[in-house]
VEXMIDO-575359 format. One record per residue (C-alpha): chain; residue in three letters; x, y, z; residue number from 1. Coordinates in Angstrom, 1 decimal. Layout:
N
{node A,ala,{X,Y,Z},NUM} ...
END
This chain:
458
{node A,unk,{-9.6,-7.6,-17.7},1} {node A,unk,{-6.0,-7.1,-18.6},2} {node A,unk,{-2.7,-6.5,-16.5},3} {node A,unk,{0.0,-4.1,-18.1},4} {node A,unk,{3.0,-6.0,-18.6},5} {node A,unk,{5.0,-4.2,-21.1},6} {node A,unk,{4.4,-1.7,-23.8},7} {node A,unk,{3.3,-4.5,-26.1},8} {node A,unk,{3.2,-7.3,-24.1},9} {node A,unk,{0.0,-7.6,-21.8},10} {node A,unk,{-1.9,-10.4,-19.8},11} {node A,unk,{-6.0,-11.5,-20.6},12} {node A,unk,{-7.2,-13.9,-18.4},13} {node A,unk,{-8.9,-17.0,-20.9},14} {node A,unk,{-9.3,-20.1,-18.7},15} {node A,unk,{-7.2,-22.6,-19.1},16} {node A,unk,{-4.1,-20.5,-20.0},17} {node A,unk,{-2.7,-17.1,-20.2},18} {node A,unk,{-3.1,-15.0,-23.5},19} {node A,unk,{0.3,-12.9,-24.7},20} {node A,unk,{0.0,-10.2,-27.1},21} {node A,unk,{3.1,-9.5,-28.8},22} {node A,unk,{4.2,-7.6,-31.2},23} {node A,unk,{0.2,-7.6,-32.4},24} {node A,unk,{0.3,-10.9,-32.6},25} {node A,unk,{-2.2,-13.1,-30.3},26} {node A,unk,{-0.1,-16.6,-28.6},27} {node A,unk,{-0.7,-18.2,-26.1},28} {node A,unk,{1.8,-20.4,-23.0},29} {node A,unk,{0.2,-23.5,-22.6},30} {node A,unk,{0.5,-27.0,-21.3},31} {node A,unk,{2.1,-29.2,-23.8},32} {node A,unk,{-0.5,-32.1,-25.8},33} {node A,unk,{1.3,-34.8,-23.7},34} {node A,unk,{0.8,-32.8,-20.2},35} {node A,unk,{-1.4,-35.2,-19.1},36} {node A,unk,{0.5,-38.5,-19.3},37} {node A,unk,{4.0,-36.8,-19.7},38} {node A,unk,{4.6,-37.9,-15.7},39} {node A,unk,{4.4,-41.4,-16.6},40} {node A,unk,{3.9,-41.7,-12.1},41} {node A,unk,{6.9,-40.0,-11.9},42} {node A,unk,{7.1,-37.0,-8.6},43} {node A,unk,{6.5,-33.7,-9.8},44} {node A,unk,{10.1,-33.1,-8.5},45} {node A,unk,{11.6,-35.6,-11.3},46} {node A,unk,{9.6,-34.9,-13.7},47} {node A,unk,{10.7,-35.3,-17.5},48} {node A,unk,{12.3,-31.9,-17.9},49} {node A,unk,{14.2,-31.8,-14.9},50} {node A,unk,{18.4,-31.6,-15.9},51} {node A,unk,{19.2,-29.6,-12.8},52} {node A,unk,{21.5,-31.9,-10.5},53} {node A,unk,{21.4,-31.2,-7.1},54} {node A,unk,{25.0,-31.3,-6.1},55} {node A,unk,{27.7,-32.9,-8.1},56} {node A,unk,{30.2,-34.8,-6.3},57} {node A,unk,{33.7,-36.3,-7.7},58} {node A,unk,{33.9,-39.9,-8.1},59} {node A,unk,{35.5,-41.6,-4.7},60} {node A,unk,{38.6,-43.1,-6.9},61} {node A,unk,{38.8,-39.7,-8.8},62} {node A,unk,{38.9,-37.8,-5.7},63} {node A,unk,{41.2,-40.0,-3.5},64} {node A,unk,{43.6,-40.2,-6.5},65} {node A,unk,{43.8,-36.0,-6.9},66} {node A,unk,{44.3,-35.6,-3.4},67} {node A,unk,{47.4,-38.2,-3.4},68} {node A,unk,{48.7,-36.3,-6.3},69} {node A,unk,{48.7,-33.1,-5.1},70} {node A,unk,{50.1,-34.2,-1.2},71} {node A,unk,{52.5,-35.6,-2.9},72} {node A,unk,{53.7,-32.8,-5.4},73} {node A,unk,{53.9,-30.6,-2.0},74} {node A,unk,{53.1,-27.2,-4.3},75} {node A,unk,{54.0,-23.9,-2.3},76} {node A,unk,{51.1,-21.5,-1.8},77} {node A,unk,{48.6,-23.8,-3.8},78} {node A,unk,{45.3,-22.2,-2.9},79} {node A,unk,{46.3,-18.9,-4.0},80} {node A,unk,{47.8,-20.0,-7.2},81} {node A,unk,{44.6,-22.0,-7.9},82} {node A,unk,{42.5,-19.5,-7.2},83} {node A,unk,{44.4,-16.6,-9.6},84} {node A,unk,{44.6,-19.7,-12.2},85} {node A,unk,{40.3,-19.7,-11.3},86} {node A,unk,{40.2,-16.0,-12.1},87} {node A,unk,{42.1,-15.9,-15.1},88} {node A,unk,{40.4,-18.9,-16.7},89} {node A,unk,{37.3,-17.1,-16.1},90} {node A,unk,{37.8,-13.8,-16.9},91} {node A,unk,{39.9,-15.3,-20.5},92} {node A,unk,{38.1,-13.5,-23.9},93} {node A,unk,{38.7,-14.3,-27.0},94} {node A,unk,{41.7,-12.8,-29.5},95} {node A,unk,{40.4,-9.8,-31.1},96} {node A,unk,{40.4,-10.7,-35.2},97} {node A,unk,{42.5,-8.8,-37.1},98} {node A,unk,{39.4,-7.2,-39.3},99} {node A,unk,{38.0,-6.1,-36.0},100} {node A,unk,{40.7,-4.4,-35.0},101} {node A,unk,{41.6,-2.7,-38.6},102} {node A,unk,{37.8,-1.2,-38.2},103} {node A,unk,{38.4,-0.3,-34.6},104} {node A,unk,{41.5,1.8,-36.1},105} {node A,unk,{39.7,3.5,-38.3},106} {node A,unk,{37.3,4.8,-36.5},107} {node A,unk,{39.4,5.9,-34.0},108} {node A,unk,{42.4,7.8,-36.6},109} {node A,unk,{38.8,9.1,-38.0},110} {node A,unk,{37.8,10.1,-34.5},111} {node A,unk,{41.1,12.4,-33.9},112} {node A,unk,{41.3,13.8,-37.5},113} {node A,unk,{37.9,15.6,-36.3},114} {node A,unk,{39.7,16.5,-33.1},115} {node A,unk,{42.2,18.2,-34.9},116} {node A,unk,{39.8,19.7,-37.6},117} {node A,unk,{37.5,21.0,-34.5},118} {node A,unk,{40.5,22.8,-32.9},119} {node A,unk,{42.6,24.3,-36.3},120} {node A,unk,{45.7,23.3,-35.5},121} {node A,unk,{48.0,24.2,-38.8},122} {node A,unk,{51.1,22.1,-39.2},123} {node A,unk,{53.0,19.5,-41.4},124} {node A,unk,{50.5,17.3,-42.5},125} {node A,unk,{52.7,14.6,-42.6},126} {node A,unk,{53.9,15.3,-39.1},127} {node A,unk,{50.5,15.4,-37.9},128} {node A,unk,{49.6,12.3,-39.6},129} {node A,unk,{52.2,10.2,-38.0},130} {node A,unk,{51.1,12.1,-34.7},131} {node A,unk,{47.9,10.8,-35.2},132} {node A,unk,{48.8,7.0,-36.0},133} {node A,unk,{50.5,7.1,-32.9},134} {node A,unk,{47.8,8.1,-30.4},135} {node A,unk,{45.5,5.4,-32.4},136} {node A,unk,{48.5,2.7,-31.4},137} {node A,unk,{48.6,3.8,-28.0},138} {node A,unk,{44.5,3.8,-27.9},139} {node A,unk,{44.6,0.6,-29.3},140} {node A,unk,{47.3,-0.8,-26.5},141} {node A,unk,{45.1,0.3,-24.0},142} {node A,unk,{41.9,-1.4,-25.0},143} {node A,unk,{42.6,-4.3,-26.5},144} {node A,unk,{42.5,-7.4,-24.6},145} {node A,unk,{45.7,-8.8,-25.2},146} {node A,unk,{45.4,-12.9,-25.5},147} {node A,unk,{47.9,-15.4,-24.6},148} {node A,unk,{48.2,-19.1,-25.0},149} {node A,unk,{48.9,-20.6,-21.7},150} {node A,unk,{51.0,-23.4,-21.1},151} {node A,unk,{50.7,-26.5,-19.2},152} {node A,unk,{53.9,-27.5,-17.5},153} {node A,unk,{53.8,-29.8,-14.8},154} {node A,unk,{53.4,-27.5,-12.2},155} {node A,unk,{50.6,-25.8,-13.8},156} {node A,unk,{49.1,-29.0,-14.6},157} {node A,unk,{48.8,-29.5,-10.3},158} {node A,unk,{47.5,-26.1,-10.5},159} {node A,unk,{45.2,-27.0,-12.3},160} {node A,unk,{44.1,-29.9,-11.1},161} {node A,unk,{43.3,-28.5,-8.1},162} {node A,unk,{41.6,-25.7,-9.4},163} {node A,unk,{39.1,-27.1,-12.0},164} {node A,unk,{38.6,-30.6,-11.9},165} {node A,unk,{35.4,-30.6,-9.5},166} {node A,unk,{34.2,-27.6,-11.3},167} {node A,unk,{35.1,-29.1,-14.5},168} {node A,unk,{33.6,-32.5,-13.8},169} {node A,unk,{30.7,-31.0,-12.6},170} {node A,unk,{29.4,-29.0,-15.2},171} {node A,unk,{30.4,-31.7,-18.2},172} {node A,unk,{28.6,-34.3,-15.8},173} {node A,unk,{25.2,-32.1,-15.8},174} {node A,unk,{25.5,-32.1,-19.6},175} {node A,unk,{25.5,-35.9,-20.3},176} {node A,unk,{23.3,-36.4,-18.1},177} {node A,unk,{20.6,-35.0,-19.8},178} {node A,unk,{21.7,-37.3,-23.1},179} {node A,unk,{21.3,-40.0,-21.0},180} {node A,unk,{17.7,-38.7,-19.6},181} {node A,unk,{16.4,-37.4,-23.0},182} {node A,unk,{17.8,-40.2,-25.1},183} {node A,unk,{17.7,-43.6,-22.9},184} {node A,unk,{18.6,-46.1,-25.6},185} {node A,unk,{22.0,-44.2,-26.4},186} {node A,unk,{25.1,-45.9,-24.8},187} {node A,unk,{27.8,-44.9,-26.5},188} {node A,unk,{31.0,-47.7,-27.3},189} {node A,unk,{33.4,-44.6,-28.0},190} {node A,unk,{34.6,-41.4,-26.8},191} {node A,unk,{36.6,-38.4,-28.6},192} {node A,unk,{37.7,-36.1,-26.3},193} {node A,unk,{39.0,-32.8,-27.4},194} {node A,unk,{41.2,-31.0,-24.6},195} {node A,unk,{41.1,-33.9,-22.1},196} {node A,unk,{43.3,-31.8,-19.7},197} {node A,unk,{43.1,-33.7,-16.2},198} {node A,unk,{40.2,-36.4,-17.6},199} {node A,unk,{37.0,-34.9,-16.8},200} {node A,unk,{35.0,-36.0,-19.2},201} {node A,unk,{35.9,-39.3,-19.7},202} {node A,unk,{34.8,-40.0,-15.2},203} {node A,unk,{31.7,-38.3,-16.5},204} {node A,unk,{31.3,-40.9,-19.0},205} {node A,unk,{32.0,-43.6,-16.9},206} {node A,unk,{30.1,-43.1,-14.0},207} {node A,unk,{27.1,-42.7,-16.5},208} {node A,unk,{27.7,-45.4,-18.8},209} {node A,unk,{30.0,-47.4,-16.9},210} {node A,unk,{31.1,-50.7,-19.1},211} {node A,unk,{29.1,-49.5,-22.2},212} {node A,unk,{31.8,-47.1,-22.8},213} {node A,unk,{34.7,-49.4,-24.5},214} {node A,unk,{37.5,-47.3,-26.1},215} {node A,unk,{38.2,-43.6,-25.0},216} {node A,unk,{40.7,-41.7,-26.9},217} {node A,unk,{41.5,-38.3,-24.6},218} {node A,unk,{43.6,-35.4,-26.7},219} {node A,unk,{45.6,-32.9,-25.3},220} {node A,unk,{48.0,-30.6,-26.3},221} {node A,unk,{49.8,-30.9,-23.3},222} {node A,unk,{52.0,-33.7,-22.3},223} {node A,unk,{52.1,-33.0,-18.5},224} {node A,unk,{48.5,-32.5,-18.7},225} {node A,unk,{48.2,-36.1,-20.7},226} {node A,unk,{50.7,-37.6,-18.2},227} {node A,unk,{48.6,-36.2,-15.2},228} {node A,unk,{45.5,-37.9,-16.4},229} {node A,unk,{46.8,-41.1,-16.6},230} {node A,unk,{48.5,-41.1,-13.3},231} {node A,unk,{44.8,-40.5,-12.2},232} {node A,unk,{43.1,-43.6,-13.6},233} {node A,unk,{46.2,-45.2,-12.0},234} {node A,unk,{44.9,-43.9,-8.8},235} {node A,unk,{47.7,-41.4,-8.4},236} {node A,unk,{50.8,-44.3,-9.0},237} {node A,unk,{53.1,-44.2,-11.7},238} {node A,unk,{52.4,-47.8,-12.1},239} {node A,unk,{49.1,-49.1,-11.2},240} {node A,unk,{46.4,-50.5,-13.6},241} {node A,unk,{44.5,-48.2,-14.5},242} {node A,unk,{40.9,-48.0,-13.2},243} {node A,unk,{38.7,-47.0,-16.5},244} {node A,unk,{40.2,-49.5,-19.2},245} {node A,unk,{41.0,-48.6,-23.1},246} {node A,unk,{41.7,-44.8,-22.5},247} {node A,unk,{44.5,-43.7,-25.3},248} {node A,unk,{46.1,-40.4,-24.8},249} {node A,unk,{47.4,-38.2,-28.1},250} {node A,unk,{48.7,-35.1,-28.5},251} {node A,unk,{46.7,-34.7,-31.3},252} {node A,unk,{43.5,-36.1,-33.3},253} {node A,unk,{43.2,-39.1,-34.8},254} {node A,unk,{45.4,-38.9,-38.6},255} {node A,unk,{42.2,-41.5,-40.6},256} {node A,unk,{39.1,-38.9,-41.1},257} {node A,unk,{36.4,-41.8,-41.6},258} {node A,unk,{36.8,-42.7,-38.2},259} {node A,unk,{34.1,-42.0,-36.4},260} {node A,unk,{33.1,-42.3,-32.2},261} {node A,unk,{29.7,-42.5,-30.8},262} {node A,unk,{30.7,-39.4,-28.5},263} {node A,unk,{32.8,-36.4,-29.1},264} {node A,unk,{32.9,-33.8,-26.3},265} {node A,unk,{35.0,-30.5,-25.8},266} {node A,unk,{34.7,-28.7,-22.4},267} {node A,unk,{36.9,-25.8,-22.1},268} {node A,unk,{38.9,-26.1,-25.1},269} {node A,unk,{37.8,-24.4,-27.9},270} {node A,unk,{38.6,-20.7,-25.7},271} {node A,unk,{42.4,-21.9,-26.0},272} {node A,unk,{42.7,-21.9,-29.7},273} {node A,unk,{43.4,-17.4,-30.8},274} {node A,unk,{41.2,-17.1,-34.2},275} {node A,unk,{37.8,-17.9,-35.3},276} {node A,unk,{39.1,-19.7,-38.2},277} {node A,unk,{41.5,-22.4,-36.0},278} {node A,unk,{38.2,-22.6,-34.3},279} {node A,unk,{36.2,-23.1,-37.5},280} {node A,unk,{38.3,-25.8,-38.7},281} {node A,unk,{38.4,-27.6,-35.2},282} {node A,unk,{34.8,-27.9,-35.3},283} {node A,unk,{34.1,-28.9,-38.5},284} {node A,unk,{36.9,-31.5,-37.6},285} {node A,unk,{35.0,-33.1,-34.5},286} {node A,unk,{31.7,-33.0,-36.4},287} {node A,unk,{32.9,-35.2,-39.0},288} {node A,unk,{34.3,-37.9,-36.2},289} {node A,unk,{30.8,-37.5,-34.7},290} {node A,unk,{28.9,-40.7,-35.1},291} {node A,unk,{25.4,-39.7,-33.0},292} {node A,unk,{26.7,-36.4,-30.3},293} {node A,unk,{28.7,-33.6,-30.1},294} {node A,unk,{29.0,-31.9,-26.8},295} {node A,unk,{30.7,-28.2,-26.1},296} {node A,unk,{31.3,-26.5,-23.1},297} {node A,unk,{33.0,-23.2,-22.2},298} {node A,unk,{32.7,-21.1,-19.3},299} {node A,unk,{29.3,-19.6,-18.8},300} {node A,unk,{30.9,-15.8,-19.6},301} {node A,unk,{30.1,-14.0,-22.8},302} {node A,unk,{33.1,-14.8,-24.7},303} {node A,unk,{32.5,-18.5,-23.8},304} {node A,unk,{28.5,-18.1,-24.8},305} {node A,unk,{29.8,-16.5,-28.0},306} {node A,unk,{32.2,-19.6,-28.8},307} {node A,unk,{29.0,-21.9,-28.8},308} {node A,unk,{27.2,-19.6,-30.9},309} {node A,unk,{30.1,-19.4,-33.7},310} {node A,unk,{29.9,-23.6,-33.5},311} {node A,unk,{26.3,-23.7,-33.6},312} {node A,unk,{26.7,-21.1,-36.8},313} {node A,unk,{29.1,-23.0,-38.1},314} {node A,unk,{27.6,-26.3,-38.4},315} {node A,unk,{23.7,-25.5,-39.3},316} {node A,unk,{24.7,-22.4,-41.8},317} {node A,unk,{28.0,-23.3,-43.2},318} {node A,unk,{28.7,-26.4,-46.0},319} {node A,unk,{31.7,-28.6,-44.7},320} {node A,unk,{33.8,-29.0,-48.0},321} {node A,unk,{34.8,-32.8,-46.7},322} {node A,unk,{31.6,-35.2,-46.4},323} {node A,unk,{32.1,-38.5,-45.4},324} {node A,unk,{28.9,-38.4,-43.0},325} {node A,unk,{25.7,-36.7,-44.8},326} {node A,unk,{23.3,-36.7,-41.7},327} {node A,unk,{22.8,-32.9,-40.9},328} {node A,unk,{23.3,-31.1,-37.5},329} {node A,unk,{20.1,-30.6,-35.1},330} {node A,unk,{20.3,-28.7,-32.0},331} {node A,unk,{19.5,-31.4,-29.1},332} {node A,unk,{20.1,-28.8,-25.9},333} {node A,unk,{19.8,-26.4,-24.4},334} {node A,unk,{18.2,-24.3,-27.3},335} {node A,unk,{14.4,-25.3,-28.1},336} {node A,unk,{14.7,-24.4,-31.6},337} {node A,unk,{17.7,-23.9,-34.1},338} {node A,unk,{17.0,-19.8,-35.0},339} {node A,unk,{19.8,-17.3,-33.8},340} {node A,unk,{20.1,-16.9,-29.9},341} {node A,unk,{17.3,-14.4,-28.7},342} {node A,unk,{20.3,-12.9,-26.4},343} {node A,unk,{22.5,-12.6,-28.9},344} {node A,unk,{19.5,-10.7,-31.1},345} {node A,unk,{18.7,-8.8,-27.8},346} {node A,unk,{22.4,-7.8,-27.4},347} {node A,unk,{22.3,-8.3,-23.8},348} {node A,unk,{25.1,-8.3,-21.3},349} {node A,unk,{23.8,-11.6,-20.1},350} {node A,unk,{25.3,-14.8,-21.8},351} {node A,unk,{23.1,-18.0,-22.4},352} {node A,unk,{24.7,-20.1,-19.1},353} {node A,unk,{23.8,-22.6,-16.2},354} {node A,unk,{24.8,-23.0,-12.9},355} {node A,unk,{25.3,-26.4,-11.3},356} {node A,unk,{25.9,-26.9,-7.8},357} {node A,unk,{29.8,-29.3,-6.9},358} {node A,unk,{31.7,-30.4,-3.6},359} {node A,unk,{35.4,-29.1,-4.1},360} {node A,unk,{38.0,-31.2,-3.7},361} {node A,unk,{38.6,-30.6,0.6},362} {node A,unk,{41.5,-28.5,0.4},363} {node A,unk,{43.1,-25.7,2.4},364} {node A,unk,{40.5,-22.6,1.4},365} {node A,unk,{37.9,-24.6,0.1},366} {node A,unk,{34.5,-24.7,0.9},367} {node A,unk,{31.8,-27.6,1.4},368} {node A,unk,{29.8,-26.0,-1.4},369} {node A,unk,{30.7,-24.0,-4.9},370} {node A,unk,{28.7,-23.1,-8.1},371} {node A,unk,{30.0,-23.9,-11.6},372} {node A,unk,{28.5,-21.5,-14.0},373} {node A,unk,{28.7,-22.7,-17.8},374} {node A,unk,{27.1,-22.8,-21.1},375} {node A,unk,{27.0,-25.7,-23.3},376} {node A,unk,{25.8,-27.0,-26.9},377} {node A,unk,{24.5,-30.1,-27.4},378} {node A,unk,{24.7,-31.2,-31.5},379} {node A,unk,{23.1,-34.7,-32.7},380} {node A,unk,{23.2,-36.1,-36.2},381} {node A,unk,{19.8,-35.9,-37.9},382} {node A,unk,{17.2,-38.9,-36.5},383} {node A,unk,{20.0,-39.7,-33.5},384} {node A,unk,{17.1,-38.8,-30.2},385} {node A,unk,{16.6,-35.1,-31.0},386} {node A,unk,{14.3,-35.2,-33.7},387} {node A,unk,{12.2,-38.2,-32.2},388} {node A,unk,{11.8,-37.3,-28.9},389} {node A,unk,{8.5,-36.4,-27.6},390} {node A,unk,{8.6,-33.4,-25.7},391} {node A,unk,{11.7,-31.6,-27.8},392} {node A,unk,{10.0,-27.8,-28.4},393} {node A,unk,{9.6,-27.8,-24.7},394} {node A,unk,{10.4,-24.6,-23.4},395} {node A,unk,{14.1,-23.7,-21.3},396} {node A,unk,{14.3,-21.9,-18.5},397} {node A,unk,{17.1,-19.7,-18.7},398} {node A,unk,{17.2,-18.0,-15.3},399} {node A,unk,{15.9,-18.5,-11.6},400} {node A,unk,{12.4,-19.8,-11.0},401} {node A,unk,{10.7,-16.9,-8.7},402} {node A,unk,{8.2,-18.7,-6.6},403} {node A,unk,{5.6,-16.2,-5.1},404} {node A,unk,{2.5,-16.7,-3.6},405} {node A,unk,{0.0,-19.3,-5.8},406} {node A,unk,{2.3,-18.2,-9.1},407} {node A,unk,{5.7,-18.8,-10.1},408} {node A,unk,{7.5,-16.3,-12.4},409} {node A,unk,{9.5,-18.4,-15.2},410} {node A,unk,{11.7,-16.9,-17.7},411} {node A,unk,{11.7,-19.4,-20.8},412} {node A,unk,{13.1,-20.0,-24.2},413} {node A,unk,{10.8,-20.8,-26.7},414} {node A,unk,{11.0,-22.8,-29.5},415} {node A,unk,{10.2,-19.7,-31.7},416} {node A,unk,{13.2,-18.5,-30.9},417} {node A,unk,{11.9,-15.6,-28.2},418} {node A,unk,{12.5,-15.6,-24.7},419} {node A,unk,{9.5,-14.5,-22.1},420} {node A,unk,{8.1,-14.4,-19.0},421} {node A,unk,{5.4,-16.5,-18.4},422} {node A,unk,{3.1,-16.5,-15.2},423} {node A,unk,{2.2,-20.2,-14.1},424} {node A,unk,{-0.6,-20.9,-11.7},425} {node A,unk,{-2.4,-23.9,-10.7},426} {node A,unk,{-5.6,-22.1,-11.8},427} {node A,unk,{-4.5,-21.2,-15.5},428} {node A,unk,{-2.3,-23.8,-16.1},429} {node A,unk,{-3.4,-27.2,-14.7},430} {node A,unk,{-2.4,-28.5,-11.3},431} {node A,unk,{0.3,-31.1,-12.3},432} {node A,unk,{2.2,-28.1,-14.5},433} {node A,unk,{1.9,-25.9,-11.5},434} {node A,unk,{3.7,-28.0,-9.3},435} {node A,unk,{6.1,-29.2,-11.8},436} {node A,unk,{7.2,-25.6,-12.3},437} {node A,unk,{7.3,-25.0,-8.7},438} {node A,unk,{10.2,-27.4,-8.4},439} {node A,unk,{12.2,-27.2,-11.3},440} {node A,unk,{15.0,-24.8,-11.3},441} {node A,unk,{17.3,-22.8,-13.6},442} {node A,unk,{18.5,-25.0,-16.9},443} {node A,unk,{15.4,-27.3,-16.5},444} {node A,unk,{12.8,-27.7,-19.5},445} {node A,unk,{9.0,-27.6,-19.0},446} {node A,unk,{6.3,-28.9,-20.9},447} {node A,unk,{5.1,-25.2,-22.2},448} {node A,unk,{4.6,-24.8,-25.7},449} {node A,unk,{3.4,-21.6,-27.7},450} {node A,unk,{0.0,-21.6,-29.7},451} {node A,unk,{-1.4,-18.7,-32.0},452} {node A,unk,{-4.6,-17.9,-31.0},453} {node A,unk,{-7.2,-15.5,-32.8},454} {node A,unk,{-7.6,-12.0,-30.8},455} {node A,unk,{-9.7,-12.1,-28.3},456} {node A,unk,{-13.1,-10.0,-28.1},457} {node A,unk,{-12.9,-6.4,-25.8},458} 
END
């Protein structure tokens, strides 16, 4: 009747579903209510959850404008300098905060004090004190992770360019896209973004919104990186007009704080600023320029996961002291619900991320074919799409769909906050939600919802 899953999780066969006990509790994965006309004629392979893109390409203009910049900059030994810029980017964590190291010095002076208690040493105290402080320094040296700003010159602005900006587009595409699936009747008139660097986001906006999209203001620390930018929408001149129209560059945000844009994003940005409380204050700052989204992205690594999290805690648990905007934050993706992160609550090794397949720009030591792995947070104003779609506490899968033999192996986020594995056949689960499952892939959303159900008899 039953097969063993888990210590406390186990299968019961009930036609039409599977039956999950967990925790003693009785639930059950099944099809969502609108399952049967959620389709709408649609292929199973595009069906409504579906925010996988197969490959992501840069736009033509984009990509013919990069590649005159960087033929023309002639930089020496640019593949391998892109590619240790790649690693570093990647393998960046955040400052360590100044309580969190005071703790970690604690522990550790407490640490040797029993060393030295264990092996009665006799001596100054004072002497051995100081001894003591020292070694925690030297401890402290060796396994701290020691941040750095990094700046953008104009060489490392090429570097850059040539490094991240298929990557980059890529995964910041994938993300509005699924706005613009989820939430058809948004077209946004304005753009805020946050760490423009090489203008990523606003070609990702573009291409998806095209005209809609009237003013764009991109900010950037960096004024080779700003400069860089708009020699791109120039298509690599000095001079040209500029292909995307009404794009302002700053060095910093917009002075008036009642201002608000349709669309604020920041992709890879909030990693570069060294404490929580710069980051704190930079959120709170682009949610109150938000008029209907707020889009983050950071590299799909811990640290980068971690960033999103602090946002996301940040804006649903934390009162902003300035108010000029009263609608509350909702989570619109990827999360199906707005409780704490089951990985975080799991402490896993394993951040919340996505990958998304990209064509690199065709340079020396490129390849036809890379993966951009990423996490994101998507944050709408309360009653902008999130809370009136139809279909929002579908589940999210948040790792590889196994496809075996007649069943499919999903691992899902739920929108109680719990990630499982769920079993989906044809036989327990409907035909059409078979199928569906058997072509969606890692990121996607499908129409599985959790339901108590009373235990069931021996």
């Amino acid at each position: 009747m039953a097969a063993l899953c888990s210590r406390r999780c186990f299968y019961v066969v009930r036609q039409p579903h599977i039956i999950l006990r967990i925790n003693n509790r009785w639930q059950s994965a099944v099809a969502s209510p609108q399952m049967q006309d959620f389709l709408n004629g649609a292929p199973h392979r595009k069906h409504p959850g579906v925010t996988a893109l197969k490959s992501v390409s840069l736009p033509e203009e984009l990509q013919r404008a990069a590649l005159t910049v960087i033929h023309e900059a002639a930089v020496k030994q640019l593949a391998e300098k892109a590619h240790r810029l790649t690693n570093f980017l990647w393998s960046r964590q955040r400052q360590p905060e100044d309580l969190a190291l005071r703790k970690k010095a604690m522990a550790l002076e407490k640490t040797f004090w029993e060393k030295e208690k264990e092996s009665g040493r006799d001596g100054d105290p004072y002497l051995l004190k100081t001894e003591i402080q020292k070694m925690v320094l030297s401890e402290l040296k060796k396994t701290t992770y020691h941040w750095t700003p990094l700046r953008y010159s104009d060489d490392v602005a090429m570097v850059y360019l040539a490094a991240r900006v298929a990557g980059g587009y890529a995964a910041v595409r994938r993300v509005l896209n699924e706005i613009k699936k989820r939430d058809p009747s948004f077209s946004p008139r304005s753009l805020l973004d946050f760490g423009s660097g090489v203008g990523t986001v606003l070609w990702a906006a573009h291409t998806l919104w095209g005209d809609s999209l009237g003013e764009a203001v991109c900010v950037d620390s960096s004024g080779a990186m700003n400069s860089l930018a708009e020699r791109l929408l120039r298509g690599g001149s000095e001079t040209g007009d500029p292909m995307i129209k009404q794009a302002y560059f700053r060095q910093f945000l917009p002075v008036t704080p009642k201002v608000q844009f349709d669309l604020v994003v920041s992709a890879f940005s909030l990693s570069e600023l060294p404490t929580l409380k710069e980051r704190k204050d930079t959120i709170h700052t682009l949610w109150r320029k938000t008029q209907s989204y707020l889009v983050l992205v950071e590299n799909g690594t811990k640290d980068g996961h971690q960033i999103l999290m602090e946002a996301r805690d940040t804006l649903l648990t934390e009162e902003d002291k300035v108010t000029f905007d009263s609608r509350r934050a909702s989570v619109f993706a990827p999360c199906p619900h707005q409780l704490t992160c089951p990985k975080l609550k799991l402490h896993t090794q394993l951040p919340c991320n996505f990958p998304q397949p990209y064509q690199p720009l065709p340079l020396r030591g490129s390849g036809d074919r890379d993966i951009e792995k990423f996490s994101y947070l998507v944050l709408a104003r309360a009653g902008q799409g999130a809370g009136q779609e139809a279909g929002s506490d579908w589940a999210r899968l948040t790792g590889p769909v196994l496809r075996r033999s007649r069943h499919i192996h999903c691992d899902l986020c739920f929108s109680d906050g719990e990630l499982r594995r769920v079993i989906v056949t044809a036989h327990r689960h409907g035909r059409d939600l078979y199928r569906c499952a058997r072509r969606s892939h890692w990121g996607d959303r499908l129409p599985i919802i959790l339901q108590e159900d009373p235990a069931p008899a021996e």
